[in-house]
N, C-alpha and C positions, 0 to 999 in steps of 0.2 A: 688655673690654666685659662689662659684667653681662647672665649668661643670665637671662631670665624662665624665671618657675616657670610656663609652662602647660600643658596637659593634652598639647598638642600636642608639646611638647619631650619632657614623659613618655613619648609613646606613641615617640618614634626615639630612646631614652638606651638606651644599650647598658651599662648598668654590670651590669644582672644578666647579663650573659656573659661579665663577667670573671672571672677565676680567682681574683684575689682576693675579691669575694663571697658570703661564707661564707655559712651556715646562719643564724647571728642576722640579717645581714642581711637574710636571705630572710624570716623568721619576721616580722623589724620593716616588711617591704615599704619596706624604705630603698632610694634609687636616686637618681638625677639629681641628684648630690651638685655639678655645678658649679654648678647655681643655689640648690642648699638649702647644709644646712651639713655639716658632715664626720660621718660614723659614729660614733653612740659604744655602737659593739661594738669587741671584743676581735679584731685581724686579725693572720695574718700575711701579709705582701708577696706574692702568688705568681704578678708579672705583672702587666700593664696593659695594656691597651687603651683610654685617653681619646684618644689620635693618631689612632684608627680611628673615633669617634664622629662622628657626622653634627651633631651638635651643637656640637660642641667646633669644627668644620670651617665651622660657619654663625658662630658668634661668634669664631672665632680665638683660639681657647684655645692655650695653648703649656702647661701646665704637665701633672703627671701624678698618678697618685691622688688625686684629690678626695675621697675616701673619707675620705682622713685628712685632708685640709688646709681643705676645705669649695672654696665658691663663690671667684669670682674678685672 
């Protein structure tokens, strides 16, 4: 199921507390990578948490790092 991009999904997307995360991300204010589209900063893997997402748990998401892979 395709997540919508709204304000409200933004405000419970837990990807800035993933490990993976970095600093361009933070800098780009990239997040809610299951409804937008995949990071395009430089990562390396260090963890995940989209299983723990309150989002990913409303749309039944099953995959992991969206970061890299974009929306569903």
């Amino acid at each position: 199921m395709k997540v919508p991009d709204t304000k409200d999904n933004l405000m419970r997307c837990i990807c800035m507390n993933c490990p993976t995360h970095n600093d361009c991300m933070k800098e780009r204010k990239q997040g809610l990578f299951c409804a937008r589209t995949k990071s395009d900063c430089e990562f390396e893997k260090q963890g995940c948490i989209c299983g723990e997402c309150p989002v990913a748990a409303d749309y039944r998401l099953s995959r992991m790092y969206y970061c890299e892979i974009g929306g569903e």
